[in-house]
N, C-alpha and C positions, 0 to 999 in steps of 0.2 A: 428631561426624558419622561412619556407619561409609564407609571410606576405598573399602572394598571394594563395597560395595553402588555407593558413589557411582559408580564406576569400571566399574562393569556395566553400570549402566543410561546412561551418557554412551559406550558401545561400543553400548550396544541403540538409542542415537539415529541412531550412524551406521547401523546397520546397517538402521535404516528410511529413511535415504534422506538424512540431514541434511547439508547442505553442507561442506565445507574450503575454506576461505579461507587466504592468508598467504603470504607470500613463496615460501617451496619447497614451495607446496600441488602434491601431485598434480591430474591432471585425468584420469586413468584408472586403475583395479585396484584400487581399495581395498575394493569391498565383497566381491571373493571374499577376502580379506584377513581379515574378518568374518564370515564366511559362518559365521551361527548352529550351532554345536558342531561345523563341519568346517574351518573358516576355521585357518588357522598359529597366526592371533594364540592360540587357544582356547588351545593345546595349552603357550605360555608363561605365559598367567596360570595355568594351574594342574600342570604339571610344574616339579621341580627339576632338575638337573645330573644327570646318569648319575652313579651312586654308582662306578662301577669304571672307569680311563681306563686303557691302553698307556699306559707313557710309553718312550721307549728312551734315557730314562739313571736310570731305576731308583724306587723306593721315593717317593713324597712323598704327604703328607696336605693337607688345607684344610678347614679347622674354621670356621663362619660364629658371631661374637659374635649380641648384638641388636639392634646396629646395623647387620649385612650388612658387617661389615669381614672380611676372609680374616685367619684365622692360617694360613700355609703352614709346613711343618716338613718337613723332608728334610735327610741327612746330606751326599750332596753337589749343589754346587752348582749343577749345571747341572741337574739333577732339580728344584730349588728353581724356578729360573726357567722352567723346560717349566710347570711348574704356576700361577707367577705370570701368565704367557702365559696362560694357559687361564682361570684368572680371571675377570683383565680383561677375556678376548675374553666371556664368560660376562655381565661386568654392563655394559659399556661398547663395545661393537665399533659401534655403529653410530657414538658418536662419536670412534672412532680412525679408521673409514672416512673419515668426513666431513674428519676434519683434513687426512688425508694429500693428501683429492683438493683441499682449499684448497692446499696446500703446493705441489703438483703440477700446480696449472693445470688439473682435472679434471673440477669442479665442473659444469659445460656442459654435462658428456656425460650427467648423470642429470637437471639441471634444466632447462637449456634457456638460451638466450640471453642471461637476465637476469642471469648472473653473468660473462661472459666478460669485463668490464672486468677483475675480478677473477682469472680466468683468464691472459690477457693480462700483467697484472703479473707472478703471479706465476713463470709460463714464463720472461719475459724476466729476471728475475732470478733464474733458476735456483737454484733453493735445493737443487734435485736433485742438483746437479752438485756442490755444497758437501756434500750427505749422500752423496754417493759419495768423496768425499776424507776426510770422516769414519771411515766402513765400511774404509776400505784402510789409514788410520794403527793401526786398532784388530785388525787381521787377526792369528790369531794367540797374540791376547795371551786372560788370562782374563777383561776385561770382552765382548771381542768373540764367545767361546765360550759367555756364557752373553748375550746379545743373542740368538743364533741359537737356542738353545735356548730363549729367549723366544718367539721366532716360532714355531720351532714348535709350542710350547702354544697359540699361539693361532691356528692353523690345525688344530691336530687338535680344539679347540673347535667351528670352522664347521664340521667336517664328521662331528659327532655331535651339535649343540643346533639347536633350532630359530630362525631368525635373529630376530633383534630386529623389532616391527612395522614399523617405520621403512624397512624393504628393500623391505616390501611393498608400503608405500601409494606407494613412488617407482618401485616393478618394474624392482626390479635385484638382482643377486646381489655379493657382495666379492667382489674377486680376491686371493688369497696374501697374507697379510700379509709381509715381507720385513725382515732387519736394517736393508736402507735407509730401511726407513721409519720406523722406530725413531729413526734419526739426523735425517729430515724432521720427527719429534715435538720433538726439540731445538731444531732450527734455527727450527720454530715460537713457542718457548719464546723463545726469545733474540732473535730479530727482533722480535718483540711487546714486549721490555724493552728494547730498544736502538733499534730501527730507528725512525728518524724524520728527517724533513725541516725540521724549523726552521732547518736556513741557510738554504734557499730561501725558507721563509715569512717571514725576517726579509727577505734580500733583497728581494723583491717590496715589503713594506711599507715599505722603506728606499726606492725607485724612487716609488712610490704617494702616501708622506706626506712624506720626506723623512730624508735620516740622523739628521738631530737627532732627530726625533720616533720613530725606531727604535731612538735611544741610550737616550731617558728610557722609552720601552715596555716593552725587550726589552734590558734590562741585563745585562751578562755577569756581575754582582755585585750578589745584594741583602744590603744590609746590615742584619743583625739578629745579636743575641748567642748565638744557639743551635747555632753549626755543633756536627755532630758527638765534632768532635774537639776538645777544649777546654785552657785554660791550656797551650798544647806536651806535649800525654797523646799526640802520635803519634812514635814512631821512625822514622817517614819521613814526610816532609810530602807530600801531594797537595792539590788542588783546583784551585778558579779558578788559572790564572797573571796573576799582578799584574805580570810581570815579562815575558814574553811582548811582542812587539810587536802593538799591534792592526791589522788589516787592513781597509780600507775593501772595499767591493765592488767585484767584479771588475769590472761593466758586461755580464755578459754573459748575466744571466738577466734574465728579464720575459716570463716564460712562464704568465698563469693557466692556461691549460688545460692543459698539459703537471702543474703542480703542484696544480689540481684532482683532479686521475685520481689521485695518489700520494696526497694527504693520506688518501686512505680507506684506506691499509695500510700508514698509519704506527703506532704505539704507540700506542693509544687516550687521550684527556687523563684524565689522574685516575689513571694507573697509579702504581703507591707501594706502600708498606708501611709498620708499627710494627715494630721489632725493640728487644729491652733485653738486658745481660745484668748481673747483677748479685752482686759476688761474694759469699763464706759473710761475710766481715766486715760484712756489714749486715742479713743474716739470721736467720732466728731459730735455724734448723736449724744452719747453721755451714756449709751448702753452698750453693752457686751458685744461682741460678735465672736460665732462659732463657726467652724470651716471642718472640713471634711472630705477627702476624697483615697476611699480603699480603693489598695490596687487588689486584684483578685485577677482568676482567669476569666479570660473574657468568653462570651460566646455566643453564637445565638440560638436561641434569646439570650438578653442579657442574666447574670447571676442575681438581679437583684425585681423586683415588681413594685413599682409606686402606687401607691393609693393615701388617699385621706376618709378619715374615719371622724364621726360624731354621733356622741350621744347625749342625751340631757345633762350629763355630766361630765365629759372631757370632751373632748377635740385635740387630733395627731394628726400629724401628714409627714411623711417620709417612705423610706421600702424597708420592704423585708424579703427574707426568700420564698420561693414559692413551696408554698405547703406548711408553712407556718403563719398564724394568721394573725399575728402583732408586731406593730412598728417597729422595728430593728432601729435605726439611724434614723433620725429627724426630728420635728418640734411637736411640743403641746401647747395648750393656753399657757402656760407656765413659763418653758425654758426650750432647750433645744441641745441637742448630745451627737457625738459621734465617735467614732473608735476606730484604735489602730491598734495593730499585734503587739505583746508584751516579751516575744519572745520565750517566754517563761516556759521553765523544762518540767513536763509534768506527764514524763514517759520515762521508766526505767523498764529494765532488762533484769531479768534473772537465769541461770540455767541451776541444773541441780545435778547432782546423783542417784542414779535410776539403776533396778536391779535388771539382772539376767532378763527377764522376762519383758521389761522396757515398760511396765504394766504398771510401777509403785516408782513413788520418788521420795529421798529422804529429807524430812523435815525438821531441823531442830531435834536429832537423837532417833525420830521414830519413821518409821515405814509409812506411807499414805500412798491410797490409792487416788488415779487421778480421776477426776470428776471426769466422765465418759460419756458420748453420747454419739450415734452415728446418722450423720443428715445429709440427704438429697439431693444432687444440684441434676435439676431436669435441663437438658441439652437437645436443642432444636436437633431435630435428623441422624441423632449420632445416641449412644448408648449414654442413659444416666450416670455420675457420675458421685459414687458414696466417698464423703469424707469423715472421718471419725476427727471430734473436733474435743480437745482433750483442756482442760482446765487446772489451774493450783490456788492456791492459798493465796498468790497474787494477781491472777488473771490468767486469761484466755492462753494457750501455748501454741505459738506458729513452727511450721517443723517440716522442714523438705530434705530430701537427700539425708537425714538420719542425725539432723544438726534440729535440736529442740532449744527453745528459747519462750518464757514468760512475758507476758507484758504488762505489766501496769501501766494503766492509766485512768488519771482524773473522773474521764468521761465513762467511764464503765460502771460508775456507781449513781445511784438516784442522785439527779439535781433540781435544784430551784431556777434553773435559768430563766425557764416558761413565764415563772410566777414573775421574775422581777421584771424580764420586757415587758410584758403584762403591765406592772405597776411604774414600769414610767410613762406610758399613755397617760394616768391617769394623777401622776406627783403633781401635785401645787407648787413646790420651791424644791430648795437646795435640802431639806432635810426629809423629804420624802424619798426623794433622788436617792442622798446616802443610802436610805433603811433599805430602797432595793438593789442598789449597788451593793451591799453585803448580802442580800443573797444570789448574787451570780454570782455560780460558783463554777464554772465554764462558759468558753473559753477565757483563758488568762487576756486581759486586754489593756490598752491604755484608755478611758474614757476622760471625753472633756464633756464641760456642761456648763452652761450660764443659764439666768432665769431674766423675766424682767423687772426683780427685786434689784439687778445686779451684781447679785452673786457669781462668782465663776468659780471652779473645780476642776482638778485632774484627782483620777485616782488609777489604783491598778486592781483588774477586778478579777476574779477566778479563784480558786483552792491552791495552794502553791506549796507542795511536800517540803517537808524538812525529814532528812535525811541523818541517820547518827549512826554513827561506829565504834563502839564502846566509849557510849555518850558524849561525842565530839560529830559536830555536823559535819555533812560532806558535802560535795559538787556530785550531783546524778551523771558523772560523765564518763562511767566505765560499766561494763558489765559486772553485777553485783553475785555475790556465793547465797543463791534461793537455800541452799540446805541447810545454812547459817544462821539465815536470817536476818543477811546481811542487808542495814539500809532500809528496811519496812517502812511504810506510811502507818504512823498510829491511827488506830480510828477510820481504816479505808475499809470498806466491805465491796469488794467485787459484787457489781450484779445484785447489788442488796442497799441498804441505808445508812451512809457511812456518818459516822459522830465526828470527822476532821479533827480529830484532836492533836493529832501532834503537825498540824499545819500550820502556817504563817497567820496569827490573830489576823484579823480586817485592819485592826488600828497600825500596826506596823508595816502592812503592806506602803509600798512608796505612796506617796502623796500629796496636794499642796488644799491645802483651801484659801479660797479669796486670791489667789494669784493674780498680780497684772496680768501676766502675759505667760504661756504656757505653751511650744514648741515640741511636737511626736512628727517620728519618722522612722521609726523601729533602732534608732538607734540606744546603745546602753542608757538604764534609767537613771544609774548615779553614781557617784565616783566614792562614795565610801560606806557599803548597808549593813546594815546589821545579819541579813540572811542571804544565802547563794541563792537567786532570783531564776537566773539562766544562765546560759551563755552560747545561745543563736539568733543574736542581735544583727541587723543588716548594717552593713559599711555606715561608715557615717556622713558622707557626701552630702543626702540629701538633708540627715541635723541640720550640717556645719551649713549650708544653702539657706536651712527656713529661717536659724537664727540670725545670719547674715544679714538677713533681710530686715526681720523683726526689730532686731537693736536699730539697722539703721532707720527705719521708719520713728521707731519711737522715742531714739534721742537727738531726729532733727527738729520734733517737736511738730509733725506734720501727723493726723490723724489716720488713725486705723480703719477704712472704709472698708464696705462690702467688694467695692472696685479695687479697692485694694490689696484685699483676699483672692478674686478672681485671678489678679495678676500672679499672684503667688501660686495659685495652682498651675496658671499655667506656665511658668519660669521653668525655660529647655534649658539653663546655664549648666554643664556639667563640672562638676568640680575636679573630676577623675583630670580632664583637661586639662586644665588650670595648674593638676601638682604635676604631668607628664610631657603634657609639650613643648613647653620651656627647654626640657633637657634632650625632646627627639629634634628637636628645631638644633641646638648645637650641636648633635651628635653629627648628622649629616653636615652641615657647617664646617665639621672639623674634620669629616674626610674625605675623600678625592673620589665624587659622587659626579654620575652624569647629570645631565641635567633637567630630565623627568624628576627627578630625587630634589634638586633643589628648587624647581619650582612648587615640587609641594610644600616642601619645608618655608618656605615664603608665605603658602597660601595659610599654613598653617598659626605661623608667627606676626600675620593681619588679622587673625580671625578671633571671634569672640568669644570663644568656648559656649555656644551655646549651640545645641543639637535643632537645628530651624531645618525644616524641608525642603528650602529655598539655599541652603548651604550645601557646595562642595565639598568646605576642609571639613566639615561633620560627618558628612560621608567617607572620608579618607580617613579619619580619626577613629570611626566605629569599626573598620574592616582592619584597621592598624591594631586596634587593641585584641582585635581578637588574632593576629598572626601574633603578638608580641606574647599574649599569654603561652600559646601553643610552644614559640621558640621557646620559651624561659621553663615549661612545663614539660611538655611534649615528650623528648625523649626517655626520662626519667621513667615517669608514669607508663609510657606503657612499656619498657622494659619490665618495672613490676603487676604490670597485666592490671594497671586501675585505666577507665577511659579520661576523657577530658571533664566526665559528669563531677569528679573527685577534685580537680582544681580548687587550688582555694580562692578566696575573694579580690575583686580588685585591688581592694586597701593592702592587701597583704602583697600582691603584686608590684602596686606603686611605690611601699616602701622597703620594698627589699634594698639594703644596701649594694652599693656597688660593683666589691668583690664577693657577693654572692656565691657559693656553688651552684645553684640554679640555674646560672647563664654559660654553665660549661668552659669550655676553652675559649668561650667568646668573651668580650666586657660586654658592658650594661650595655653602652653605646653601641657597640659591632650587634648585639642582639638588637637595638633598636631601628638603627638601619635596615638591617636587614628585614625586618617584619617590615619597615617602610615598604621596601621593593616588593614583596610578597604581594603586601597588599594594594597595590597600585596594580597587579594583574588583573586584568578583566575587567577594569573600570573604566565603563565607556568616557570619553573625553568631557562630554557635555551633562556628565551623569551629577546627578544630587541628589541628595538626603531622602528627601524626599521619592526620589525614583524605587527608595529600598523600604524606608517607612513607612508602612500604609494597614489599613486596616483590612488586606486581603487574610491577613492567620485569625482573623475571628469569624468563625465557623459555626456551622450546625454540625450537631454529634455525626450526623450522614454523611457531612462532607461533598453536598452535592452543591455542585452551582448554581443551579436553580434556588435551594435554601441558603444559601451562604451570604453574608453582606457584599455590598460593596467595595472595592477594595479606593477609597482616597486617603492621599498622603499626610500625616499628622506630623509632629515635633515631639522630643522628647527621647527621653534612652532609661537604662537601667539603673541611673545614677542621677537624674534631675527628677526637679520636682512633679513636671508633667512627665509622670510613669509611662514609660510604653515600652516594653520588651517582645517586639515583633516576634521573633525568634520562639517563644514561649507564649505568646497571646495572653500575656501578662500587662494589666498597666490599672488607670483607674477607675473602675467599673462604677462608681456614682457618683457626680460633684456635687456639695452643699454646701452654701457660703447660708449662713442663719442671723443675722441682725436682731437684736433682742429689742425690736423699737417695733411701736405698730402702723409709724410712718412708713417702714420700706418692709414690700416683699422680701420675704426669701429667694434664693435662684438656686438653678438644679441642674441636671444636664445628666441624661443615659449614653452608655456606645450602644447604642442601636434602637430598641423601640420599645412601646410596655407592653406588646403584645406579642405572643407567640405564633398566631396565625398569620401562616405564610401569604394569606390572602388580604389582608386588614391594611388599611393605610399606615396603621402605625406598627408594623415589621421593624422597619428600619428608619421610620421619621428625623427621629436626634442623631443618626447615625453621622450625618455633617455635620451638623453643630459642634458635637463633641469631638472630632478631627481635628476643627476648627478654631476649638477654644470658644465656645459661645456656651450662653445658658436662655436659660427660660424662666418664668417666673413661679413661682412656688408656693401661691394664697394657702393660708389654710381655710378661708372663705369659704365653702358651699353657694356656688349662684341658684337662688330658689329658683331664677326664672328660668332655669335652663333646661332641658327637654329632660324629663325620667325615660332613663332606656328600660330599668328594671322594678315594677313592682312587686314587692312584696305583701303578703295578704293571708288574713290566719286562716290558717287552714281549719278542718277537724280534728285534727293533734294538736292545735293550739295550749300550750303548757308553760 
């Protein structure tokens, strides 16, 4: 298909008159927008970047590959980041706008009405006020000199390129981009991996169904053989606390609507990642290799923006997110790292005792007022909208329908996160690595890391509360007595500069150094810690899959390749399969089933439990677990008014025993036939995996067609290695296989492209590849002879 022609004539649609539909559709400006060879849009599809920019801290170039990744080159550093600014604002600015105004409660003022729930949250949990305590710890220093020099490349960007369509069709202009908002891109990052509410949603369903039946759902420990950290491979023990007292509920939450409104900006289900690292002793090369691929939500653009960066002093290539202007995930001269969630719970609840007046809350004996303030949320076409956004002694307080609640968290207080990304650009080995690895102090993660000294490394990075109740630690897993003072973080200062002192030392967080071989997949870190870690670990499926794999690679004494890692990303085997079909294939076996019934059951008990797009029984299998859930679920739940979002996990699904009360008056069996037949409705005869897998739910915020990807068919489910939760437009938003050898490239692979211009070749470039299971290659090279699309040039501000 030519991509280009396509792309003109679905502009030539609009511009005779064709509708926009979809969430953040405009309803005025869009066809002067369009306006046949006069219209802005014209002047983006087919101009490049001004070839000559001012900078006023000197010299830098930007060199675009074929994939639209930037090589930036400048001697010094803050020349580097003016340019990286400029960039990013160049492929990506409408979506750092969009992020910052989600962050900022802003949303409103360009849409209208329909997002201020979402506004609303986020104002009252000031994330602002958190990226302003960020911006002041980092004042100063050299990550914070070259942030500002990030901004402003990306404001002398807006105010020489033509802006992205996306301005147009909403009729608005950006204002300034700013360090702080640099620091709101973080705190995006980190509340999307941390932030969630399942104490409340256990509580509620503890209140609704009962403790028991919240103990066997929503267990603080599942048990399987795959944690991370294995045979005692860690020098400090973390996880679950076995040891820990458990805490029933408090009795003071039974708020649905209060915890309706929040589940929609808690951490999305399905967030995770694969991480491996594996050392030169099992390799072929005799050096390291590191692997990597988070799943995140997908979108387009994608969540993440590749570039490689040099200066006379280091050299990086990997992504990061847009509006943050250091390598997140990828290599240096050095080594090479990537990360996956730690699960780790570093969000508590408080409520308190409030007088008549609802105006003071009590603390510890005495009366306090609460921290008061009343802010703005401006609303396209409709009446402003004041919220009074109220604060305590532990953080921000959400509060609807006359049900108030505290929040603590992590990310509310000044961190170092900036400075340690920052400072792995630029680590020589494993013990520069560490020094920045103890200061990220958000998000909680798993990171691995190899150099080409051969060193390799896991650790667990972030602030991680310890919790005590008349000095005996707890589990963060109930709503805590704020009036008490029940449960504090020593040393946390909301919105201020916190001294972490009663948190988890660095040294005892989990750990291994020099590991063979090191195996992340959000599954639990270890089976015996010394401190309560979490306990919002994902199934362990896709563990029990990598190690699987891992052990048998390296005890048939056959080498740990890059191709080898490749294949692991992309292994669709589900394991969910593996523990359940076995016993749906005899259930039907065993009873006096037509014969649709038993052909599937056939098709199933041939089949390879691997989720392939070219598979039927995959497709039978995915529509079956989800009728099996509902039967075994279903009536329960909503008799107590929870939806199906409350279900709990597969794992807990697959092992429920037999006589169950979960499956009613039905058996295991009679429940799994049945979801058979259920889900055999509506499936066309010649239909497969593939026919339902596809990358049509990765979207533009708009949800138009025109913006939207492609929709082709991928492999993979919620439960293999190759992530993809259609359903959720969840799966792996970067692939990097990193080989610590200077004989083989790195490889890489986006869902979709590194540019956000809907008009640019690379929109959706990788978008098959990555369906596909393919990569590309991933120099950190600079080709000198390659064309400069950008230079940079001192200006008169030169400083």
């Amino acid at each position: 298909m030519d991509t280009d022609l396509t792309r003109r004539a679905l502009v030539a649609a609009i511009v005779g008159g064709g509708a926009v539909g979809g969430s953040l559709s405009p309803v005025r400006g869009y066809l002067d927008r369009f306006a046949p060879f006069t219209g802005s849009a014209w002047a983006s599809a087919t101009d490049g970047p001004d070839r000559r920019v001012e900078s006023p801290y000197g010299e830098a170039t930007v060199r675009y590959d074929e994939y639209g990744v930037p090589h930036v080159e400048a001697n010094d550093e803050r020349a580097l980041y003016f340019a990286v600014g400029y960039a990013q604002a160049a492929d990506r600015l409408f979506q750092m706008d969009l992020q910052r105004r989600v962050m900022r409660g802003q949303l409103s003022e360009v849409v209208g009405e329909s997002t201020l729930d979402s506004d609303e949250f986020h104002v009252r949990m000031d994330f602002a006020g958190g990226a302003a305590a960020n911006l002041e710890l980092l004042s100063g220093t050299e990550t914070g000199r070259a942030v500002e020099a990030f901004a402003e490349g990306v404001n002398a960007c807006m105010d020489r390129e033509e802006l992205p369509l996306e301005f147009g069709l909403l009729e608005y202009e950006p204002a300034r981009w700013t360090p702080a908002d640099t620091m709101l891109m973080e705190s995006q990052i980190a509340w999307g991996l941390t932030g969630n509410f399942g104490t409340l949603e256990r509580e509620l369903v503890a209140r609704r169904l009962g403790e028991d039946a919240a103990a066997e759902l929503y267990p603080f420990r599942l048990d399987h053989d795959a944690p991370i950290l294995r045979d005692g491979a860690s020098d400090g023990d973390g996880g679950e606390s076995t040891e820990s007292r458990p805490v029933s509920p408090s009795g003071e939450f039974d708020d649905p609507a209060l915890l309706d409104w929040l589940r929609a900006f808690e951490s999305p289900p399905g967030i995770g990642s694969n991480s491996w690292v594996v050392s030169g002793e099992h390799t072929d090369s005799g050096a390291p290799v590191v692997a990597n691929d988070p799943h995140l939500t997908l979108s387009a653009p994608p969540v993440w923006y590749e570039m490689n960066l040099r200066t006379a002093d280091a050299s990086v290539r990997g992504v990061t997110f847009p509006g943050v202007p250091f390598v997140v995930i990828g290599e240096n001269h050095a080594g090479a790292w990537g990360f996956t969630n730690a699960g780790a719970d570093v969000v508590d609840f408080y409520t308190y005792e409030t007088d008549e007046s609802g105006e003071r809350y009590r603390y510890r004996g005495e009366w306090r007022e609460f921290d008061t303030e009343e802010r703005t949320i401006r609303v396209a076409d409709r009446d402003d909208r004041t919220v009074t956004v109220r604060k305590t002694v532990h953080g921000p307080v959400l509060e609807r329908e006359g049900q108030r609640m505290a929040v603590a968290w992590t990310g509310h207080t000044a961190t170092e996160t900036s400075r340690a990304v920052h400072e792995y650009a630029e680590s020589d080995g494993i013990e520069d690595f560490l020094d920045a690895t103890e200061r990220m102090d958000l998000p909680t993660q798993n990171v691995v890391y190899a150099d080409r000294e051969g060193n390799t490394l896991y650790y667990v990075t972030g602030k991680i509360p310890r919790r005590t109740i008349d000095g005996e630690e707890v589990r963060g897993t109930r709503v805590f007595d704020g009036s008490a003072g029940e449960a504090e973080w020593e040393g946390f200062e909301p919105f201020g500069v916190s001294s972490w002192e009663g948190f988890v030392p660095f040294e005892e967080k989990p750990h291994a150094i020099h590991p063979d071989y090191v195996g992340t997949a959000n599954q639990r870190i270890a089976d015996d810690p010394d401190h309560y870690i979490g306990e919002r670990y994902g199934a362990p499926y896709r563990g029990q899959r990598l190690y699987e794999l891992l052990d048998e690679r390296v005890e048939s004494g056959e080498p740990v390749t890059p191709e080898f890692s490749k294949r692991l990303q992309r292994d669709a085997y589900d394991k969910r399969a593996e523990q359940l079909v076995p016993d749906l294939v005899s259930a039907v076996e065993d009873a006096d089933e037509d014969d649709d019934l038993r052909e599937a059951a056939e098709s199933l008990r041939d089949w390879d439990y691997r989720m392939a797009r070219e598979s039927r029984a995959a497709l039978v299998f995915s529509r079956w677990v989800d009728r099996f859930r509902e039967a075994t679920f279903g009536d329960d739940f909503e008799e107590a008014d929870l939806d199906e979002s409350y279900y709990p996990s597969d794992w807990v699904l697959a092992t429920l025993p037999a006589d169950s009360r979960w499956f009613g008056d039905d058996s295991r069996a009679e429940a799994m036939v049945g979801a058979l037949r259920a889900a055999l409705d509506g499936i066309e005869d010649d239909a497969t995996y593939g026919d339902h897998n596809t990358t049509e739910s990765i979207t533009h915020p708009f949800d138009q067609s025109f913006l939207n990807y492609p929709a082709y068919p991928t492999d993979g489910s919620p439960h293999t290695l190759n992530n993809y939760r259609r359903e959720s437009a969840v799966g792996s938003s970067w692939r990097m296989v990193c080989p610590m050898t200077e004989r083989a490239d790195s490889a890489c692979v986006l869902p979709g492209g590194n540019s956000g211009d809907y008009f640019s070749d690379h929109y959706d470039d990788q978008l098959r590849m990555w369906a596909d299971g393919e990569y590309r290659q991933m120099p950190r090279e600079i080709e000198d002879e390659s064309e400069v699309a950008i230079r940079f040039d001192p200006g008169e501000g030169d400083r």
